[in-house]
Biopython code that builds the backbone (N, CA, C, O; Angstrom):
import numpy as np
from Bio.PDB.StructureBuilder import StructureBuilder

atoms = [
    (1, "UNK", "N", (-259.829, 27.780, 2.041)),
    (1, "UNK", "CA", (-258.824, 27.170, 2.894)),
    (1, "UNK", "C", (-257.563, 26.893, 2.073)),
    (1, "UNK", "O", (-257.484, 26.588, 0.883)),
    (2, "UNK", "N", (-256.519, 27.084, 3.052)),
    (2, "UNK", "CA", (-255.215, 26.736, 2.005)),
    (2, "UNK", "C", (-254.640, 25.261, 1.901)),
    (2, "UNK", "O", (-254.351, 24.700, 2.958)),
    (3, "UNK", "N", (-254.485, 24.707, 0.902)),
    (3, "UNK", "CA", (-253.920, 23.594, 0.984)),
    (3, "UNK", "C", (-253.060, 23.282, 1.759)),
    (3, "UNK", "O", (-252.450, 24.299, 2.088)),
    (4, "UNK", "N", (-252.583, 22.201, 2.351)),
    (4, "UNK", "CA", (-250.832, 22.089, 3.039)),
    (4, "UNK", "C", (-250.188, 21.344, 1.725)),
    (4, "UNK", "O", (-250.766, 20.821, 0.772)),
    (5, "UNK", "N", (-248.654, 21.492, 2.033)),
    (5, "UNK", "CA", (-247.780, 20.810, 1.239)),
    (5, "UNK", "C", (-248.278, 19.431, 1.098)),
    (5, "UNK", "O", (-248.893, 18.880, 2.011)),
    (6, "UNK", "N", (-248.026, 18.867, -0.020)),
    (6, "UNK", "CA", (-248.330, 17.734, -0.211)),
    (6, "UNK", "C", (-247.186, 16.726, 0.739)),
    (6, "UNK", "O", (-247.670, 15.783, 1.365)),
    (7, "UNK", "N", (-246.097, 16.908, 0.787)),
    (7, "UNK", "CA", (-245.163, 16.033, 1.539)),
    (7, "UNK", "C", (-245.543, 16.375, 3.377)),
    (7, "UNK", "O", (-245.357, 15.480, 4.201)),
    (8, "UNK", "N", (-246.061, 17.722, 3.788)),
    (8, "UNK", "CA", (-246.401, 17.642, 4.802)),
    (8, "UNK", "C", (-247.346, 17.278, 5.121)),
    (8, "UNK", "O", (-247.354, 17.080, 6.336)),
    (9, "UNK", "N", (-248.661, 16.954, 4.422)),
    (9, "UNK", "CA", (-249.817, 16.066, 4.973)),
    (9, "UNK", "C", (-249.313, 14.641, 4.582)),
    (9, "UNK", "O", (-249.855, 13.760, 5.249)),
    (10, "UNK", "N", (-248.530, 14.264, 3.785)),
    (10, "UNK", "CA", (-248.314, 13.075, 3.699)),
    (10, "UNK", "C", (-247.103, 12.619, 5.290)),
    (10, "UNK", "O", (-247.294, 11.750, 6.140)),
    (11, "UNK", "N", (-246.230, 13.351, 5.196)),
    (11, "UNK", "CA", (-245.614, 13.334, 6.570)),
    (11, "UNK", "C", (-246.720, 12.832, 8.190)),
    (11, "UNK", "O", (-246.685, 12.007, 9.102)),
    (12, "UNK", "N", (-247.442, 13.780, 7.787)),
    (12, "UNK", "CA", (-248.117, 14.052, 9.181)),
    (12, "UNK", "C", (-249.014, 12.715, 9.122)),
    (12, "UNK", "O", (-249.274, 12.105, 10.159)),
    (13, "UNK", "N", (-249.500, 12.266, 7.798)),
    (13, "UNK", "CA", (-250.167, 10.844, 7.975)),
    (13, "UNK", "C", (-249.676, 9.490, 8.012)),
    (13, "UNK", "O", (-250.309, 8.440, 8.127)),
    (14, "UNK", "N", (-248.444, 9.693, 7.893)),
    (14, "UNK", "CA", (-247.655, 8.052, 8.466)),
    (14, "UNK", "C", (-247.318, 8.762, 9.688)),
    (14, "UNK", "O", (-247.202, 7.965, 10.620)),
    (15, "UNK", "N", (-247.174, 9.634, 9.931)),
    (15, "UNK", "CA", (-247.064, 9.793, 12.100)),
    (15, "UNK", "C", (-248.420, 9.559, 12.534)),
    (15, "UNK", "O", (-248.591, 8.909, 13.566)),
    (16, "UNK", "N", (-249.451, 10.021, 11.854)),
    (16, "UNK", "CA", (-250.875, 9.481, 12.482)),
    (16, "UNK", "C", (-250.404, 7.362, 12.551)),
    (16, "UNK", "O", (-250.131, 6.480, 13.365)),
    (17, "UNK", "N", (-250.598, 7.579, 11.079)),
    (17, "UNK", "CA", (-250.620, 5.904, 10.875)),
    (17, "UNK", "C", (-249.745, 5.021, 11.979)),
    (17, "UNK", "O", (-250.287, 4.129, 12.632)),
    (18, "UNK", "N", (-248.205, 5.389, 12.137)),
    (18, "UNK", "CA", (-247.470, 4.803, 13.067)),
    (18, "UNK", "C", (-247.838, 5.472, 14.773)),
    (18, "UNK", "O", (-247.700, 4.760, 15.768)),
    (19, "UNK", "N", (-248.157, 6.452, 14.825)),
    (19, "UNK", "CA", (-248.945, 6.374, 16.217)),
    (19, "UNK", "C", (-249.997, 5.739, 16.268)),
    (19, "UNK", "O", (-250.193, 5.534, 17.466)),
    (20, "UNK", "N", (-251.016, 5.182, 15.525)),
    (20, "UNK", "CA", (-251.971, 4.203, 15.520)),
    (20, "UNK", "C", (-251.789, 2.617, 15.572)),
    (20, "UNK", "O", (-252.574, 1.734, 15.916)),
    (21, "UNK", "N", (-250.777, 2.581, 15.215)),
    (21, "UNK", "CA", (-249.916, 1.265, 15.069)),
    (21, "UNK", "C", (-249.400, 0.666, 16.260)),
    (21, "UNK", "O", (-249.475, -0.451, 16.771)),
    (22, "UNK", "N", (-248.653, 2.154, 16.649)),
    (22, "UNK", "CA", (-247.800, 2.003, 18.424)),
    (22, "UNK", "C", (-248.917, 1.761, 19.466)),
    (22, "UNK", "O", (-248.766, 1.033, 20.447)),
    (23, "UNK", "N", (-250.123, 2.478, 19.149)),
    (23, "UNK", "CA", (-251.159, 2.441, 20.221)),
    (23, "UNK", "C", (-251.795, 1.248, 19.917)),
    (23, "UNK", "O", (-251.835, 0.934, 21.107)),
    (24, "UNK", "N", (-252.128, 0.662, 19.576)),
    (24, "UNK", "CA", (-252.637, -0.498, 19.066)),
    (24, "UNK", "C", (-252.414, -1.886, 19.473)),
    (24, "UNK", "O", (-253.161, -2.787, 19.854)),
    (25, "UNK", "N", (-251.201, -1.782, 19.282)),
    (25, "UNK", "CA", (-250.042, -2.971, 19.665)),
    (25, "UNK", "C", (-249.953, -2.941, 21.298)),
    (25, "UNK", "O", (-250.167, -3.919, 22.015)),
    (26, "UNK", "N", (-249.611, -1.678, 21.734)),
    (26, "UNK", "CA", (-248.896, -1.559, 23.325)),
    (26, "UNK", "C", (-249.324, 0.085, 23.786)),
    (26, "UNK", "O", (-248.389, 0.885, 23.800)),
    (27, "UNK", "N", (-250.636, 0.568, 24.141)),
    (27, "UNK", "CA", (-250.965, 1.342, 24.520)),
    (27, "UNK", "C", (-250.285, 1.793, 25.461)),
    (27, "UNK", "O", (-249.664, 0.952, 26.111)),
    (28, "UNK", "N", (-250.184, 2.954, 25.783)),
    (28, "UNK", "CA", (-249.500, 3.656, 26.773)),
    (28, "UNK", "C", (-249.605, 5.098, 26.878)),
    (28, "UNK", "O", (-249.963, 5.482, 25.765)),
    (29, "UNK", "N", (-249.467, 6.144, 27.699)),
    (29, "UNK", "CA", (-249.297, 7.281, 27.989)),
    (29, "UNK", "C", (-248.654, 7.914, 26.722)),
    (29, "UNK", "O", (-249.242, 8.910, 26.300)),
    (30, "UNK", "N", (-247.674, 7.554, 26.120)),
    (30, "UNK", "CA", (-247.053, 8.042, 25.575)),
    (30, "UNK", "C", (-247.136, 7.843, 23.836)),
    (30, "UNK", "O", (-246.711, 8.643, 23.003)),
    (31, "UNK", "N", (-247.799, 6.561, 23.585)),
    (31, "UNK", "CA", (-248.599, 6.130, 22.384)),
    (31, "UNK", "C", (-250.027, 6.989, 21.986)),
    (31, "UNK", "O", (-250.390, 7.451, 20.904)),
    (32, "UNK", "N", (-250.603, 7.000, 23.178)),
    (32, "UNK", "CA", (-251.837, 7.880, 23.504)),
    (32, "UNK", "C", (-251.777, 9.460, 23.204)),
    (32, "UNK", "O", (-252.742, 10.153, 22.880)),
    (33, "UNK", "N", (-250.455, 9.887, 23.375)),
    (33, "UNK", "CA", (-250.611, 12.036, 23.597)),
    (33, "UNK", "C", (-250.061, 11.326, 22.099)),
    (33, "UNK", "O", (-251.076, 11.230, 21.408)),
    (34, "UNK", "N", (-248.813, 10.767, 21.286)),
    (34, "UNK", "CA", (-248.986, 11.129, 19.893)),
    (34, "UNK", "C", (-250.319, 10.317, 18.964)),
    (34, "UNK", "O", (-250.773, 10.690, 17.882)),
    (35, "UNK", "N", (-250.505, 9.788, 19.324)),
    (35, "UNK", "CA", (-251.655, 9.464, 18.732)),
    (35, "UNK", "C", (-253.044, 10.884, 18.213)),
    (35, "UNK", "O", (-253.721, 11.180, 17.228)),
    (36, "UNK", "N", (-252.799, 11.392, 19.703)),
    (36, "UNK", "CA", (-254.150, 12.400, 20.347)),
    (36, "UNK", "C", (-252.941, 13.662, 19.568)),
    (36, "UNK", "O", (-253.622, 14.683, 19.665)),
    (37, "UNK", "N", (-251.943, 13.991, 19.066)),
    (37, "UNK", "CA", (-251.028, 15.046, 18.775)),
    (37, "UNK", "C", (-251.164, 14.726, 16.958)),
    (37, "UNK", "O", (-250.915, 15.568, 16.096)),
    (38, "UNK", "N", (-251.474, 13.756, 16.784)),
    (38, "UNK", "CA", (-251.098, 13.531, 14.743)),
    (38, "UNK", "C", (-252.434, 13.444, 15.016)),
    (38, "UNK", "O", (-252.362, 12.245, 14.748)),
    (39, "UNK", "N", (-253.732, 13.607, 15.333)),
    (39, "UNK", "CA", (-254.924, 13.189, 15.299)),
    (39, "UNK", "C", (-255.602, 15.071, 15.494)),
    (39, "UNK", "O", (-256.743, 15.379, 15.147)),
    (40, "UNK", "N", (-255.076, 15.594, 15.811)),
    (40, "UNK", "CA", (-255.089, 17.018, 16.371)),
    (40, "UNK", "C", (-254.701, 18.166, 15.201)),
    (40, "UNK", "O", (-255.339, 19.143, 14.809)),
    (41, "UNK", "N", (-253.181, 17.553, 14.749)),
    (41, "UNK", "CA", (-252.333, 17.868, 13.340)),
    (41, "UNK", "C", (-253.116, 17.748, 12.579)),
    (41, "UNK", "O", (-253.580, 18.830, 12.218)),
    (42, "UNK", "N", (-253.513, 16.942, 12.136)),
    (42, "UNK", "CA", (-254.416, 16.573, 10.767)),
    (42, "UNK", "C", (-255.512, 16.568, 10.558)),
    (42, "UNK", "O", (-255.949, 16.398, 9.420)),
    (43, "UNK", "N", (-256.694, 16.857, 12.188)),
    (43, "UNK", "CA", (-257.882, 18.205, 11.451)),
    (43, "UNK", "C", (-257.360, 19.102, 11.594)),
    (43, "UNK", "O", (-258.393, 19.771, 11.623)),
    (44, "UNK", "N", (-256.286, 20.127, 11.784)),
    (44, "UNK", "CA", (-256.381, 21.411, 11.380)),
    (44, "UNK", "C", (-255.740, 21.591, 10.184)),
    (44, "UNK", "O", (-256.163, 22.404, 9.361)),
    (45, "UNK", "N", (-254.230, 20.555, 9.895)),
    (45, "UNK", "CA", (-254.793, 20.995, 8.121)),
    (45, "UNK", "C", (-255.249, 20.464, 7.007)),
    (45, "UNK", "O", (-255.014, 20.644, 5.812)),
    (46, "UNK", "N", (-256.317, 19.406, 7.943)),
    (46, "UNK", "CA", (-257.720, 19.611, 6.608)),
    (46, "UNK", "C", (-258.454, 20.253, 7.229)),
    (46, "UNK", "O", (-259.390, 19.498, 6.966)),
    (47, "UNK", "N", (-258.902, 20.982, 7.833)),
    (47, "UNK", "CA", (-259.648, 22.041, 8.481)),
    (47, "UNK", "C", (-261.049, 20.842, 9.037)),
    (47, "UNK", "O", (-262.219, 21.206, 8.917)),
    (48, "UNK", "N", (-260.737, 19.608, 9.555)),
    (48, "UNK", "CA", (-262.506, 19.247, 9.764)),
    (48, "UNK", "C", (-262.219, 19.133, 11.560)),
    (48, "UNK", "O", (-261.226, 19.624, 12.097)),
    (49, "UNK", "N", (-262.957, 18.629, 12.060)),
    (49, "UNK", "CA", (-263.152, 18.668, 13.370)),
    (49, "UNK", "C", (-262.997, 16.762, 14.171)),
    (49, "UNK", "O", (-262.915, 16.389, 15.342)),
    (50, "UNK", "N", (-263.022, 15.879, 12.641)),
    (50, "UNK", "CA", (-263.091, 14.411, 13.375)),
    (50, "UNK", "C", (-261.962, 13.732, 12.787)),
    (50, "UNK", "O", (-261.752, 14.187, 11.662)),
    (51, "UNK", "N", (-261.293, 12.977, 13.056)),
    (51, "UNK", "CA", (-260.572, 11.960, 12.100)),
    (51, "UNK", "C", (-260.697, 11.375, 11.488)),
    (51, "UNK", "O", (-259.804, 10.896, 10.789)),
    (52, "UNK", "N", (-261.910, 11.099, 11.430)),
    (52, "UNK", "CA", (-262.769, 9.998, 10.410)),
    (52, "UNK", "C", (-262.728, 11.273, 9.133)),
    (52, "UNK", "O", (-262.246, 11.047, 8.023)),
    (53, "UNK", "N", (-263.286, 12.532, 9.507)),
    (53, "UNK", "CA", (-263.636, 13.268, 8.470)),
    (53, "UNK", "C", (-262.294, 13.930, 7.858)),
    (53, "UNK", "O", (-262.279, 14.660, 6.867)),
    (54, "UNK", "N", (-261.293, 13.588, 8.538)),
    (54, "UNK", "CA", (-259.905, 14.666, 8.725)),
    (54, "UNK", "C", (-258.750, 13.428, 7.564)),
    (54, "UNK", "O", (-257.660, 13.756, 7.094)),
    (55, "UNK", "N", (-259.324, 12.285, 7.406)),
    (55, "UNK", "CA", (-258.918, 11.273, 6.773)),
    (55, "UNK", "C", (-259.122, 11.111, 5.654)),
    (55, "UNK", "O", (-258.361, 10.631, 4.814)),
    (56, "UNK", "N", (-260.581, 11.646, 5.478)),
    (56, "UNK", "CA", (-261.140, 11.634, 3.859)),
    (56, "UNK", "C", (-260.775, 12.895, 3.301)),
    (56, "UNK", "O", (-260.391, 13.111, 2.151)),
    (57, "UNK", "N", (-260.925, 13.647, 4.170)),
    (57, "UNK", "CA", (-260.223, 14.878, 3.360)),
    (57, "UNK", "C", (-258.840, 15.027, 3.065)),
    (57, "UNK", "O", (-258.497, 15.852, 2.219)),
    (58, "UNK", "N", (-257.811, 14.164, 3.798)),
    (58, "UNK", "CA", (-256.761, 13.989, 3.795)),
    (58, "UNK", "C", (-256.735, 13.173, 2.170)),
    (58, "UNK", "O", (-256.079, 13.739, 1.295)),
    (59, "UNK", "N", (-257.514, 11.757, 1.793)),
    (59, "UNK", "CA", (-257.444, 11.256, 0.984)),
    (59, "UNK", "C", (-257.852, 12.679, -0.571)),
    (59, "UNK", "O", (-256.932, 13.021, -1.314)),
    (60, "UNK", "N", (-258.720, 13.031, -0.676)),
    (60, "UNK", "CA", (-259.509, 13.872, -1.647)),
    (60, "UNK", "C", (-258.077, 14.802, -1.891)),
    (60, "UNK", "O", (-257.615, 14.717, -3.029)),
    (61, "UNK", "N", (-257.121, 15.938, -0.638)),
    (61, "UNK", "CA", (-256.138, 16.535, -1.278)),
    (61, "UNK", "C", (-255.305, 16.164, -1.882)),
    (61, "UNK", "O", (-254.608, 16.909, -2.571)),
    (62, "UNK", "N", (-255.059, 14.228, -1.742)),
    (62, "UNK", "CA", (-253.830, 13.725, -2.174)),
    (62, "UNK", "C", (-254.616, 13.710, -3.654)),
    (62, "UNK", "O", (-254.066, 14.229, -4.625)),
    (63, "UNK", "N", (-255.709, 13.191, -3.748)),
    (63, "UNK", "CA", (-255.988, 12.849, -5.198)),
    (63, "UNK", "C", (-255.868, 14.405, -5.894)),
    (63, "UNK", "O", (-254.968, 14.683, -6.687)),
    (64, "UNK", "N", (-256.578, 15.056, -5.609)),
    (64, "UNK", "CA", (-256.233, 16.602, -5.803)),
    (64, "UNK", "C", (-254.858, 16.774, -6.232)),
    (64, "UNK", "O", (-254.599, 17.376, -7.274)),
    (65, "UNK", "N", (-253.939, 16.265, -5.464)),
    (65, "UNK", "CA", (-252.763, 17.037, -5.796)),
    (65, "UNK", "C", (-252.089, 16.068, -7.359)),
    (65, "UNK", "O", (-251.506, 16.481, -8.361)),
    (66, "UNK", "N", (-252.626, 14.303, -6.823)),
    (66, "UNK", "CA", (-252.659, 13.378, -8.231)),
    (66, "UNK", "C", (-253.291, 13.984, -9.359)),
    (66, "UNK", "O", (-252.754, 13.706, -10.432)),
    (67, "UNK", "N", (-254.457, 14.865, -9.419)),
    (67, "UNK", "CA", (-254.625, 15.185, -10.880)),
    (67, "UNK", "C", (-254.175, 16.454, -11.280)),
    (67, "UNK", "O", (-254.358, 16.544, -12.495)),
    (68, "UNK", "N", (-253.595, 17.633, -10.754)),
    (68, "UNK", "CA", (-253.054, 18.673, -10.684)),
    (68, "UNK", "C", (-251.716, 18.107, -11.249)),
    (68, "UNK", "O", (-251.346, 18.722, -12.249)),
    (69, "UNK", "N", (-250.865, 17.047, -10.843)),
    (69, "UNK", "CA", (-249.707, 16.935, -11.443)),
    (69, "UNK", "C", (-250.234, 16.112, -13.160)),
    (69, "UNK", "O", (-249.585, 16.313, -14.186)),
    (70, "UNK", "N", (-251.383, 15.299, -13.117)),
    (70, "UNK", "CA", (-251.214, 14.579, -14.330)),
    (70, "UNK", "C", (-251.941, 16.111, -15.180)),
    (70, "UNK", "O", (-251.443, 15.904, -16.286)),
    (71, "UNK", "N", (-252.461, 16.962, -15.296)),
    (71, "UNK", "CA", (-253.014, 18.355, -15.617)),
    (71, "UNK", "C", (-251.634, 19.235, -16.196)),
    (71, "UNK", "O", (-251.616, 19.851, -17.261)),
    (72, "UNK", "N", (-250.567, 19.138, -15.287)),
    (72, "UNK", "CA", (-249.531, 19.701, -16.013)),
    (72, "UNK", "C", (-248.960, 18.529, -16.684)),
    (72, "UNK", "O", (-248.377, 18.956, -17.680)),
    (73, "UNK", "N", (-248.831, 17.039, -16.601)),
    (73, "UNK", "CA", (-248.232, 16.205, -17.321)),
    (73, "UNK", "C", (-248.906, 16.622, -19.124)),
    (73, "UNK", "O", (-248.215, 16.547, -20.141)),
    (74, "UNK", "N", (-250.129, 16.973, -19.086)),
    (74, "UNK", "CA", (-250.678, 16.579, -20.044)),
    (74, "UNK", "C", (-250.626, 18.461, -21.341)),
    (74, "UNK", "O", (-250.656, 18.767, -22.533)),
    (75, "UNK", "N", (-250.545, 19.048, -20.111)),
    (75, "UNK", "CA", (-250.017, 20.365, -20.807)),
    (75, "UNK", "C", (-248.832, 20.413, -21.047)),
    (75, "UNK", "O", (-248.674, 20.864, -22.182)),
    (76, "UNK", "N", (-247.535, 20.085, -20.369)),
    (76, "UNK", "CA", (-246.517, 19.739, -21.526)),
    (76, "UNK", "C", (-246.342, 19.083, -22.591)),
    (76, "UNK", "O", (-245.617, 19.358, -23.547)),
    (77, "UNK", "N", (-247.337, 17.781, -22.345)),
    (77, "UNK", "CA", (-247.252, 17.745, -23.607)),
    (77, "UNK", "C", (-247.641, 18.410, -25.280)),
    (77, "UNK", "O", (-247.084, 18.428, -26.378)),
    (78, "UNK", "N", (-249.006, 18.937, -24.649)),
    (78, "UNK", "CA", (-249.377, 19.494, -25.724)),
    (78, "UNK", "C", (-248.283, 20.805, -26.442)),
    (78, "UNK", "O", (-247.950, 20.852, -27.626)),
    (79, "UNK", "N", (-247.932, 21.652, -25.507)),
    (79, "UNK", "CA", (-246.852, 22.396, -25.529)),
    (79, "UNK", "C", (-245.559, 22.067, -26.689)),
    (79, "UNK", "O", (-245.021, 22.604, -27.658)),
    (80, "UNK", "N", (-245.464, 20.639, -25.763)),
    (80, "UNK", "CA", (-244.154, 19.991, -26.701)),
    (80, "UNK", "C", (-244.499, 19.165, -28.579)),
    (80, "UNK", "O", (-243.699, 18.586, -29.314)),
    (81, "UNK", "N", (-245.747, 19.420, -28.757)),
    (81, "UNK", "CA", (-246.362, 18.945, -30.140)),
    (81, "UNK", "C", (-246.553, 20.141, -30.996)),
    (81, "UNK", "O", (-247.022, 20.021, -32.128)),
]
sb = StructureBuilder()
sb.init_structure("model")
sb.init_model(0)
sb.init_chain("A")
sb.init_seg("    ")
for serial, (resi, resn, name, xyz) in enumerate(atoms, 1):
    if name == "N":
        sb.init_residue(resn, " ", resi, " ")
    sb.init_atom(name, np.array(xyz, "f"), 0.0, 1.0, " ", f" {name:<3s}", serial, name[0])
structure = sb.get_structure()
């Protein structure tokens, strides 16, 4: 499976988060389809089928993408010695 951009799953999870927020507070028709629209977004690109599961995988690429950057932090340095 291909990763998504790191700024676009992070994007797409404060629109989950703030459609969860909006629905929460003051449900409505319209709180409800984005809610059910960033909830839709974000199992397909973590590829799972639940939100519960579409969340953790959401968490695991961010860390993913956290040690991939400290991985090149740590090869420049060696580079630069």
């Amino acid at each position: 499976m291909l990763l998504p951009a790191e700024k676009n799953l992070r994007a797409v999870l404060a629109r989950f988060a703030a459609a969860r927020i909006d629905h929460d507070a003051l449900p409505t028709p319209d709180t409800s389809r984005m809610l059910q629209d960033s909830s839709y977004t974000l199992c397909v690109m973590t590829g799972t089928h639940t939100i519960k599961d579409a969340l953790r995988a959401a968490d695991a690429m961010l860390e993913q993408y956290r040690a991939d950057r400290s991985g090149i932090t740590q090869a420049d340095e060696a580079l630069a010695a």
